[in-house]
Structure formats: structure tokens, C-alpha cells
N, C-alpha and C positions, 0 to 999 in steps of 0.2 A: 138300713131302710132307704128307698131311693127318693129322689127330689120328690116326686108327685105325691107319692105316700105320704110323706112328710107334711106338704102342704093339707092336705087334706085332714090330716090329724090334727093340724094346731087350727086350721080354720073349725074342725068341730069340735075342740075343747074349748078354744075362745069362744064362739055361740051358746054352745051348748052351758055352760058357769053362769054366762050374761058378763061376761069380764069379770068374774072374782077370783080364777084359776089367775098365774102369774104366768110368763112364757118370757124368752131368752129376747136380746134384741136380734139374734139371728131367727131366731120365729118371727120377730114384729118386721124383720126385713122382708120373710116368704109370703107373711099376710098380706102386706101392701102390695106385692108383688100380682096375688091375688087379687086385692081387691080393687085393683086398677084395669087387671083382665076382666075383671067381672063390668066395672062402668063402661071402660071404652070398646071392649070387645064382646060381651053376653048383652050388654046396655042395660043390666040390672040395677040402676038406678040405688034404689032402698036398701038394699044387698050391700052394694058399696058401702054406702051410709055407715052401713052398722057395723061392718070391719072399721073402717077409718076409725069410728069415732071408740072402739076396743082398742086400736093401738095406740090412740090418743090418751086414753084413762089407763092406757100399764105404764104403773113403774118403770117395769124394767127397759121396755122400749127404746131403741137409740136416740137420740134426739132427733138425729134423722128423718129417720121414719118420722116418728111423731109428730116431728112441725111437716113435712109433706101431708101425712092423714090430715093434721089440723086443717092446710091452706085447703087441700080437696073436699075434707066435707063442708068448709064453708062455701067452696063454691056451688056444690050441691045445695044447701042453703038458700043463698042467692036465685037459684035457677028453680028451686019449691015458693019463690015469692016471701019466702020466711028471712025479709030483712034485719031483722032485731037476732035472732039466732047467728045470720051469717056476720054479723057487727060482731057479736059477745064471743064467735070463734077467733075471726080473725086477730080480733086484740088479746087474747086469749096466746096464739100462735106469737105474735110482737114482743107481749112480754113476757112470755118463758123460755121463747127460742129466740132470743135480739139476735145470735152472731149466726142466723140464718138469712143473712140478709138479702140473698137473693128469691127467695120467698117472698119474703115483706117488701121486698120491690114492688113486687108484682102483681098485691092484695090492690085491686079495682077502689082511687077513692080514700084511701087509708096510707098509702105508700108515700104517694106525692106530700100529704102535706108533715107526713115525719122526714124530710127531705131537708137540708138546709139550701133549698134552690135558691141563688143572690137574685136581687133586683139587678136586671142588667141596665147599663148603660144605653141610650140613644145608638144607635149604628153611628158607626162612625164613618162607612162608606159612600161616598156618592153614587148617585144611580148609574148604573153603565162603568164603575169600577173596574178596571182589567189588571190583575200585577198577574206577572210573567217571574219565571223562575228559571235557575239554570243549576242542573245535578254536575257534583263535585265528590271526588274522593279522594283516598291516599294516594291512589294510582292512576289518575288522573291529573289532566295540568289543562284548568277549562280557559278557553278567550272567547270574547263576547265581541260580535260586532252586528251592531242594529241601525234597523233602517226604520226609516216615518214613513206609512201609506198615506194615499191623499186622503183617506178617509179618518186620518187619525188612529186608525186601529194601527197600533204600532207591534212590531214583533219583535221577538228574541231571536238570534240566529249564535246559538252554542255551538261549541267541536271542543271536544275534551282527547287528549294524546294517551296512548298509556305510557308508561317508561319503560315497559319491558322493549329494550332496541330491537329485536326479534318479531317486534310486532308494532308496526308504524301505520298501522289504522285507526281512522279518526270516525270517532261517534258522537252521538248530540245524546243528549238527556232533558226533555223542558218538563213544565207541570204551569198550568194558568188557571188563574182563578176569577171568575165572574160574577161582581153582584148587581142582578138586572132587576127594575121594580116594573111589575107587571098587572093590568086593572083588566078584569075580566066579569061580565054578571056582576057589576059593583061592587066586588070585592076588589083590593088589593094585595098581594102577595110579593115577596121578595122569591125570584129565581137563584139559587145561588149553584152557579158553573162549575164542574172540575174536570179540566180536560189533562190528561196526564200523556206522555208517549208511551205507544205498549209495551215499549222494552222494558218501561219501569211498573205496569200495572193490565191485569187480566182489563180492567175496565177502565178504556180509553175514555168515554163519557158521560160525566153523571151528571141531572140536574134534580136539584130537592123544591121544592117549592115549600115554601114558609110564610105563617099570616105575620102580618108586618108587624104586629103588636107585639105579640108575642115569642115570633120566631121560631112557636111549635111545629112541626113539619105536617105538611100535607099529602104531598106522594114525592116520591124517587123514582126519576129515571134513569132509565142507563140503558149503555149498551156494551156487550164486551166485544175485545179484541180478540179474535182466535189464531190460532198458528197456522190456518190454512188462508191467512192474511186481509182479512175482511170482517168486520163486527156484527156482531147478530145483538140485533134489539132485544134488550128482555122486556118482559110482562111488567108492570109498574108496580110498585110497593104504595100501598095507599094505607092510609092512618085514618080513624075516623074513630074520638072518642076515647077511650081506653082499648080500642082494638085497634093491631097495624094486623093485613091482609095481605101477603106473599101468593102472587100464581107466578106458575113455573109453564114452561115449555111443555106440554103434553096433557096437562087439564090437570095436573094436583096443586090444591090451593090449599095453604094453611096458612091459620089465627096465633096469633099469641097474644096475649092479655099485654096490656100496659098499666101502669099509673097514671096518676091524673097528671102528670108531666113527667114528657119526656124529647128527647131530640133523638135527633137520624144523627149515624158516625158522619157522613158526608156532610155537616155541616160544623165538626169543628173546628175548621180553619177561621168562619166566620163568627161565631160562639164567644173563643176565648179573647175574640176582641173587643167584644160588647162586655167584659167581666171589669168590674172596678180592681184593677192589678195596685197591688202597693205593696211593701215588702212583709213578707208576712203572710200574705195573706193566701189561704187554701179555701176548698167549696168540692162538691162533691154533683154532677150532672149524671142524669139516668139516659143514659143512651143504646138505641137499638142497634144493631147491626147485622146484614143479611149479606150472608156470600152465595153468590149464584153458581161460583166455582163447587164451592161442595157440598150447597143444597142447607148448611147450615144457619142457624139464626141462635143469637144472645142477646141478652137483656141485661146490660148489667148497671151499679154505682160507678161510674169513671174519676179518679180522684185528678185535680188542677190545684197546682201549688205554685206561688210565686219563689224562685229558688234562688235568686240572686238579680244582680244589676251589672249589663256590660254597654264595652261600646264595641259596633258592631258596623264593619265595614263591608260594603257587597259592592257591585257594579253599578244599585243604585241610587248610592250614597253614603254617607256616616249618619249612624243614628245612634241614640243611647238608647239602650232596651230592655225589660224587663223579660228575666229567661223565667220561661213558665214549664213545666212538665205536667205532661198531660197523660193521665194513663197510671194502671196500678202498677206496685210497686216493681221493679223485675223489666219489666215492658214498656218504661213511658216513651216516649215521643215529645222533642222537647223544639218550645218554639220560642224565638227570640222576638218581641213584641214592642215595637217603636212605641217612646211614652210621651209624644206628642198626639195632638187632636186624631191623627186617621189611626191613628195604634198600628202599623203596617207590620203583620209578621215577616220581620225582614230576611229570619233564615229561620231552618227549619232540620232537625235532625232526628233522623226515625228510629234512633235508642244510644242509651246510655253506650253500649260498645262500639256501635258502628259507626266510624267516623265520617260518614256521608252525610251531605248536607246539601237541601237545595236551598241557594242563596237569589235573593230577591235581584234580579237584575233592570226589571222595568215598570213602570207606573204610568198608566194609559188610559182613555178610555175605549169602550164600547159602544158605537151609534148602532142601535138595533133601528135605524131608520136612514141607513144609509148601506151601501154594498161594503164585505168583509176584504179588506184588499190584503193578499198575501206576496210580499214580495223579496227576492236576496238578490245575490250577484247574479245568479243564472235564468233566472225568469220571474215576473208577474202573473197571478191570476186572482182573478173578482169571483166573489162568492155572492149569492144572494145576503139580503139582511137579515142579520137573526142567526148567520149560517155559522157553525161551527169547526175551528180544525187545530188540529193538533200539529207541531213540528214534529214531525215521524222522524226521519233518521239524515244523518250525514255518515257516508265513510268513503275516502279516498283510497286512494289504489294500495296495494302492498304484497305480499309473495303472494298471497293467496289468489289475489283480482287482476284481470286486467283492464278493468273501468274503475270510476268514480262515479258515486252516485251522490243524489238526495232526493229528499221529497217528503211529501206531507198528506195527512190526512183528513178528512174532512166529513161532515153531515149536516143535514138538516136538524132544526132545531126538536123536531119529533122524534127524530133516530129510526125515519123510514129508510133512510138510506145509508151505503157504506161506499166510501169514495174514495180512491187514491192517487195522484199523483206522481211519477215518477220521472227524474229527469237523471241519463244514463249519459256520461262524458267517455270515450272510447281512447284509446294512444294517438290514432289519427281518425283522418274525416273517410278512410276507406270502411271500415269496420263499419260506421255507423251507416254506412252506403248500402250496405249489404239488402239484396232487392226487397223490398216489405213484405209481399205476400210469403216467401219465405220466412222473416222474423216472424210473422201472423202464425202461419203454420207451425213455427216452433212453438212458441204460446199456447196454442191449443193445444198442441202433445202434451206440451208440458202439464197445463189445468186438469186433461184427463188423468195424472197419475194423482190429483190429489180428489179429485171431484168425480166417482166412475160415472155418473150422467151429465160430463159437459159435453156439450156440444153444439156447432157452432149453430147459428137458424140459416139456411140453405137462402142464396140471394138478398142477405142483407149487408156483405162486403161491398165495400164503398170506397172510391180514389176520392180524397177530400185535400185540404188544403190549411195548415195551422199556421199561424202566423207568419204567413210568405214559403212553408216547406212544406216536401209531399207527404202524405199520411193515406193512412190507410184507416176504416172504421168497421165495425164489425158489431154482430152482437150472437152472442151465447143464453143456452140455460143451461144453471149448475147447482147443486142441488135441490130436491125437488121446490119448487115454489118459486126459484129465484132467478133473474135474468140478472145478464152483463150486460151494460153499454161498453163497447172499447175503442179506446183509440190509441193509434201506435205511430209516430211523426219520424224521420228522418233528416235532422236539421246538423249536415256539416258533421262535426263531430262528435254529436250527441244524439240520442237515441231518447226521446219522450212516449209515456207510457202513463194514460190516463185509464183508469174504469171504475165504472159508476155500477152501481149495483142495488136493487130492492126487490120486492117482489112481485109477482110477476101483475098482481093488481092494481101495483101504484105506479109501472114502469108508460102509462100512457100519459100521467098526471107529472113525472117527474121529465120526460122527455126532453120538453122545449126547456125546460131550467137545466138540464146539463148540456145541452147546445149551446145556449146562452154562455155558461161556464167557459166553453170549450171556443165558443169567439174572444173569450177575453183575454185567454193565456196571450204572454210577448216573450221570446224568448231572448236573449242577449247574445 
């Protein structure tokens, strides 16, 4: 007998009895199968109903299925106005199916408050909070040396070695975290920052917005880092109620039910600080998380268990700490949690097997009312207030190169923009001499193999002038919607390489702010 048959005959023996006939939980798998085609794709509403609520009342039925038919035709229920019906399912589903718990997560209203969510703690962070972090591994051997900007925004400047001697290139790894309090329309909301470098993550910058009270999230920003070297803003994840709203690039938007509590994964760096930690002590948080990478989205119980007590050395400082694992069992993610007033997760290790850690190397703050000053041995640049950037990469010369680079990334607090930096050291000051409009023109061949509609805009190349050396400025569009601002410097033995990128609507509105930017640079 073939699948459709099949179906067909157990959905008209199930009907046809009224449910007194009994069927396999391999039928009650094909009914649902059905009656799920039938809701979300015939939109026979009633139809559905009275499947679900057959597989609900068979014996035989998987539990599976069963507790799915239950949570569905209660939501059916709920959306007939028939509150007392969709109450007596759901608890119905709770207490015959308990180790269904990603169900009864989920049940609107009901879920949260069988939750054991802790009272949290007061924040422990002050406003404008910045810790900077430095990635470490077995094959790695990190040094840290940091500089003060005049604005107090202080940064991390990492290079990690590997030991294979066959390969004496040096790379950075950072991750910074920011908690900014923010008053908008008489509300107040906590901003909390996660700027990561793309080598270590698809999405270089997220920010969550959360009510201060609570800490339940409002919407997520972000934007990812792509491989053709530039971030593309996504669509904002917004929360409102027991619904979080996912749109995506192209006009598909999808809903997922929440409970009456829950958090964004992007906030819990800041979460498990707010937890009253003592030995002993576990809790279990409902957190969402949304990958933009593969379009997927989960709901799940996140289990936090306090697992021991160490002392804990990093770059900045000794602290005693409470090591907390965060995450089910197999997966956790485990953070070492200073048990002093700020609770500073002082290291950080993204599983049980893998012995990398990023360890706390700076504690700073953040004036969102003063310019973002970036500075190392090679050059200075000011960033508007609010602006955001990442330590992008270090790597010195080795068989492979015959320069030394670094540089950094950067965006507005919106994620209209995508910005880079780069500052290229050459063996001598001839190489980096080499005429500009030539480097220009390698550039643009270059962009055309990754981008087929770059090209540059005809008389907008420009002799200009960067901190005392000649340059060249330019601007492109590359793929469709989006322009370059570019600038290319020849300074002695180094070769500077700025471009600014948005699209092509906000490139009038962004102009004089990456002028400005691009007056600030000093280079050493």
C-alpha cells in the first residue's frame, strides 16, 4: 500500500468510528502529518481540530504525536476564543506528557510560570561598562599590550603565535562586551553590546535591547560579517508579548510563540551575572535563539549550574570565581564569574572539550557622549560617539606574505554601515611607493572578481592628502544597492586602506561622518 493510500485510510477509519477504532502510533504519526497539512496548508481549521483531538484520545498513539496534537488543538482553541477549553488542553498536555518539555515551553502563559525563573540580582554593571577579552588556545601563546585613548575608551591589542615553527604568523582574536543604559519615549532600556572579531564569529555585531527591570529583551540587532569582507545588516528580531518576529532579507517573516518569560541567547553573558551564584546552586532560563546563517530558530530550557570555585588569573587581574556551566548537558559553555560586587566573567570557555578560552584582559568604560578613540603602535582614529568597532586582525609577515598588516573594524550604532580599516607595512618604503592610481586600479580588478557589478563612479577619483601623505579617494558601487567610499594612502613604508560602505540611500547622510573619520586618522 503506498504512503498517500495509507493516509487516506487511517484518516477515514479514524473519522469515520468517531475514535472508537484503535490505529498504530505509526498511523497517529501519518494523521498528524495530515492534519497539519490540512491546518496550515488546505486552512481547514475544524478539520484539523478533529484529527488532533483523535490522536489525542488513541491509546495507542506515540506520545509524540499526542502531546503535538494536544499543544495544536489547544492552540486552535485559543484562536476560536474558547479560553477555558484551550486552558483544560494545555494542562491536559503538561500533565500526561511532562518530558515533553519543549512543548510546554511553549504553551502561551502556562509555561513561564511552571518555570523555576530565579529572582535576579540588581545588575551589577555600571552604565557604559566595557570588558574586552583576549582568545587563547593550546596552540597559541597570547601577549597583551594596551593602550588608554583620551576618551577613556581603552582597548585591547592581542597577537597570539602558533608553535608550529613552520608558521610564524601572528593573529589577534578579541570579543567586548557593552552594557549601555538608554532612555527613549520615557522608557528606559539596557543596550547590551557584543562585538566579536569575524574570525571568531558569522556576526561581528549584536545589540539586544532589554527593559531595565526585567531584563526581558526587546529586539536584536545585528549585523553579519561576510567572506567577501564587509557586514550586511540584518532585519531586527523584535519580541512583543509571547511573540518574537524574525524578517529575513527577501520579505519572509516568521512568528514563534514564546512564554511569558523568556531571554535572547545574546544576552547571556550579562544574565548569569545578575544570578544569585553560591555553591550548589542550578536554575533553568527559556532562551530564544535565531541564526541568520541557516535561517534557523530554537526555543529552548537552558540549564546554569554553579560547578565549582577557582582562582582565576587573566591579564586583568586575580580573582576568586564561581565556574558556572551554562547550556545542556554535552554542550555547555562554561564561565568563570568573579564573586565580588561587579561579578565580572573573567574567562570564558565554549565547551567542555575545547580548551580555548577567552580571558578577561580589560575593564573600561564606554562614554557614548564623547568620540570612540582607536589607538596602537601604528596609527590613531576617532570614531563618532555611540560608534562601534571591533579589533579585526593582526598578522605579521611569514613565508607566505611579504607585508605586515592590521586593522579594525567598525559601524554605526544602527549597522547602516560597514567600515574597515587597514594599515599594510611593506620590507621597504619602495613597495609601498608604488604609484597610487595603479594600487587604485589593482583594487578595483580585484573587487570585480568578487562583486560582478563593481564599478568604480567615472570622475569621482581624488589626489587628497592623510595625515601629511599622498592618497588617493575614490568611490564604487557593488552589489546592487550599495556604494564604497575608498581611500588608499601611501605613507613611507606602509600602505593605508580605508572603506566605508552603506547603501546607496544613506551614502549622502553618512558622507561628512566618514570625512570627518578620515581627518582623524594619525599615523606613526
Amino acid at each position: 500500500m503506498n504512503y498517500m493510500k495509507r493516509i487516506g485510510l487511517v484518516l477515514i477509519l479514524a473519522l469515520s468510528f468517531g475514535g472508537s477504532i484503535a490505529f498504530s502510533a505509526d498511523d497517529a504519526a501519518i494523521l498528524l502529518e495530515e492534519a497539519i497539512y490540512t491546518e496550515e496548508t488546505l486552512g481547514d481549521l475544524d478539520e484539523a481540530a478533529r484529527i488532533y483531538l483523535q490522536i489525542a484520545d488513541n491509546a495507542s498513539s506515540g506520545r509524540g504525536a499526542a502531546a503535538q496534537a494536544l499543544y495544536r488543538l489547544g492552540r486552535y482553541y485559543e484562536g476560536r476564543g474558547r479560553g477555558a477549553d484551550a486552558k483544560e488542553t494545555f494542562e491536559r498536555l503538561a500533565k500526561q506528557y511532562p518530558e515533553q518539555k519543549e512543548l510546554i515551553f511553549r504553551i502561551p502563559g502556562l509555561a513561564g510560570s511552571r518555570l523555576e525563573v530565579p529572582q535576579f540580582l540588581p545588575a551589577p554593571w555600571e552604565d557604559g561598562e566595557m570588558l574586552t577579552y583576549s582568545f587563547s588556545d593550546k596552540d597559541v601563546i597570547p601577549t597583551v599590550s594596551i593602550k588608554t585613548a583620551t576618551t577613556d575608551a581603552i582597548l585591547h591589542w592581542g597577537r597570539a603565535r602558533r608553535t608550529d615553527p613552520a608558521d610564524n604568523s601572528l593573529m589577534t582574536f578579541t570579543q567586548t562586551f557593552i552594557a549601555e543604559s538608554v532612555s527613549k519615549n520615557g522608557e528606559t532600556t539596557w543596550q547590551f553590546h557584543s562585538i566579536t572579531s569575524p574570525v571568531r564569529s558569522a556576526l561581528d555585531f549584536i545589540t539586544v535591547s532589554a527593559k531595565d527591570d526585567t531584563l526581558m529583551p526587546v529586539e536584536n540587532r545585528s549585523s553579519n560579517a561576510t567572506t567577501d569582507g564587509f557586514s550586511v545588516k540584518n532585519l531586527p528580531i523584535q519580541y512583543n508579548q509571547n511573540t518574537v518576529t524574525v524578517r529575513r532579507q527577501g520579505g519572509m517573516v516568521t512568528s514563534v510563540d514564546l512564554p511569558s518569560v523568556y531571554y535572547d541567547s545574546s544576552q547571556i553573558f550579562f544574565l548569569i551575572r545578575c544570578l544569585p551564584l553560591r555553591m550548589g546552586f542550578e536554575t533553568t532560563l527559556p532562551i530564544f535563539n535565531s541564526s541568520y546563517g541557516s535561517g534557523s530558530m530554537t526555543m529552548s530550557n537552558q540549564r546554569i549550574s554553579v560547578e565549582g570555585r577557582e582562582t582565576v588569573v587573566t591579564p586583568a587581574g586575580k580573582f576568586n570565581a564561581w565556574k558556572v556551566a551554562y547550556g545542556n548537558k554535552g554542550v555547555e559553555t562554561y564561565y568563570w564569574i568573579s564573586d565580588d560586587s561587579r561579578r565580572y566573567p573573567v574567562k570564558i570557555q565554549s565547551s567542555p572539550t575545547n580548551e580555548s578560552t577567552d580571558d578577561l584582559v580589560l575593564i573600561s568604560k564606554f562614554k557614548k557622549d564623547k568620540p570612540v578613540v582607536y589607538e596602537n603602535d601604528d596609527f590613531l582614529i576617532s570614531l563618532p560617539s555611540g560608534w562601534l568597532f571591533s579589533n579585526n586582525f593582526k598578522r605579521f609577515a611569514n613565508e607566505g606574505y611579504n607585508e605586515q598588516w592590521t586593522g579594525i573594524r567598525f559601524t554605526d550604532p544602527e549597522f547602516d554601515t560597514s567600515n574597515d580599516f587597514t594599515l599594510i607595512e611593506y620590507p621597504s618604503a619602495k613597495d609601498a611607493q608604488l604609484l597610487l592610481n595603479e594600487t587604485v586600479d589593482g583594487l578595483i580588478a580585484f573587487n570585480q572578481e568578487w562583486y560582478k557589478t563593481y564599478h568604480e563612479i567615472p570622475g569621482s577619483r581624488e589626489d587628497i592628502t592623510i595625515s601629511g601623505f599622498p592618497g588617493i579617494r575614490f568611490i564604487a558601487q557593488f552589489n546592487p544597492g550599495y556604494v564604497s567610499y575608498s581611500f588608499v594612502v601611501a605613507a613611507g613604508d606602509k600602505s593605508v586602506r580605508c572603506f566605508f560602505r552603506t547603501r546607496n540611500e544613506n551614502f549622502d547622510r553618512f558622507k561628512p561622518v566618514f570625512d570627518s573619520i578620515i581627518e582623524s586618522i594619525k599615523l606613526k
